[in-house]
N, C-alpha and C positions, 0 to 999 in steps of 0.2 A: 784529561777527564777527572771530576772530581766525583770521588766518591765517597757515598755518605752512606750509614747506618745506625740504625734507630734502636732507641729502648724503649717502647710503650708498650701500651696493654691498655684492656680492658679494667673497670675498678675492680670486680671480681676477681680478676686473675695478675690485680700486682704482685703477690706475694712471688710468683715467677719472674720477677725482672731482677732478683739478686744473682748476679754471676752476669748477667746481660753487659756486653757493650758497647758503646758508640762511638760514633766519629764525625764530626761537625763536616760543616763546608770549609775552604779555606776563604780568609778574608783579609784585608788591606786595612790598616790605618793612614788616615792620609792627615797632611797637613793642618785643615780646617778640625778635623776630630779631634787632635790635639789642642788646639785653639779650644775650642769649645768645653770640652775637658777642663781644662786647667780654668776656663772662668766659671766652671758650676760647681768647682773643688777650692774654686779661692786660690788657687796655685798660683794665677797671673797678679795676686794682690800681695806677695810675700816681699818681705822689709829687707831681707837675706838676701843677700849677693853671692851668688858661690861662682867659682872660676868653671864655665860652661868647656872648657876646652879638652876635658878631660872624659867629657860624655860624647858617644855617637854621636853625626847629624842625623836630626830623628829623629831621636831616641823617645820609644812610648814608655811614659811613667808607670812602673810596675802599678798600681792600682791602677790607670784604665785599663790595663790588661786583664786582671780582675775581676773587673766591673764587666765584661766583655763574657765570661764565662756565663751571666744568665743568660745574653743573648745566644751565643753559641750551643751551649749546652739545651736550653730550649726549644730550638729546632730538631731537637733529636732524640728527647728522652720528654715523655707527655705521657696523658691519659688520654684515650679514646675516648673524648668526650668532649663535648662544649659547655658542660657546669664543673667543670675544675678548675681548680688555681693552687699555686706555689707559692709559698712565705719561704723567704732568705730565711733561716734558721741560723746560720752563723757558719765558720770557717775552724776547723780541727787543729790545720795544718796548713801552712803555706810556705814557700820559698820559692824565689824571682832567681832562677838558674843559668841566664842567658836575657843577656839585651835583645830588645825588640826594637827594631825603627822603622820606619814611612816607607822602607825599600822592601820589608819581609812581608811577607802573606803568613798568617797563622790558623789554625784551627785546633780545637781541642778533642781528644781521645781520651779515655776514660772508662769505667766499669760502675755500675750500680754495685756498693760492696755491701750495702744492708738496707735493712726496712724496718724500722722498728713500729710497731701496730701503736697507735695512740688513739684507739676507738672509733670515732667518727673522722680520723685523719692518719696517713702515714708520715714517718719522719723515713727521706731516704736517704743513705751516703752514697755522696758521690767521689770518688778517685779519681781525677782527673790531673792530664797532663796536655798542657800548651804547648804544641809542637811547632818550629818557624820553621818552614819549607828549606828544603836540600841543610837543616841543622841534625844533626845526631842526637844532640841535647835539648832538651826542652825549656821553654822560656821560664814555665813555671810550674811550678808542684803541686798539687791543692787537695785539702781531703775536705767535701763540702757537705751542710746539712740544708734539704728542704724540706717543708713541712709540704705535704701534700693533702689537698681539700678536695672532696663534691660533695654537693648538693645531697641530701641525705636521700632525695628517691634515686637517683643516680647510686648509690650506698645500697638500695635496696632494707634502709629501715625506716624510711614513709610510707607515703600513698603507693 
């Protein structure tokens, strides 16, 4: 059974989603994601030869792992609302603690650790950790910024 837990709210009442946390779905990288990856990152066009022998078979490139937390993370931490949207803001903190391959399932766990009010937007941190199923250790560390947006009647300082 997977289970999942959410940090939303209403825009009124985000200031209550600090201490909140969550816990994605778990999910699979597979072969072809990798593929695909690596040609929208220019990864498959590198001049550099390294001895692969020494890497998992597998093995997900710490960045699409990553790149993975908006997905993840946005299944479970939102606004009640259909006129919102999230701006990447940038990353505080990261470290890749544990290989991830095509054989793990992963999902990310996490806390909303602030909000900072920016007027007609919030900036949220997120703390999150990439957990790979039956590992102790987590894939990856990350302390995240989003910018959070609505629609200013959605805000309640329009119409």
């Amino acid at each position: 059974m997977t289970t999942i837990q959410t940090a939303s709210a209403e825009w009124r009442d985000v200031a209550k989603l600090v201490g909140k946390r969550f816990v994605s779905s778990w999910i699979g990288v597979s072969e072809a994601a990798i593929e695909h990856f690596e040609q929208a990152a220019y990864l498959a066009q590198e001049d550099a030869k390294f001895d692969l022998s020494a890497y998992p078979e597998g093995l997900v490139e710490g960045f699409h792992l990553l790149a993975l937390l908006d997905y993840l993370v946005g299944q479970v931490s939102f606004i009640e609302s259909d006129r919102w949207e999230g701006w990447n803001y940038g990353l505080d903190h990261v470290r890749f603690t544990h290989p991830v391959t095509t054989a793990d399932r992963v999902r990310v766990q996490g806390e909303i650790s602030g909000l900072d009010d920016r007027g007609s937007a919030v900036l949220v941190t997120y703390d999150c950790q990439m957990e790979v199923e039956g590992v102790s250790k987590p894939a990856l560390v990350a302390t995240w910024k989003v910018l959070w947006r609505v629609d200013e009647r959605e805000a309640g300082r329009g119409e």
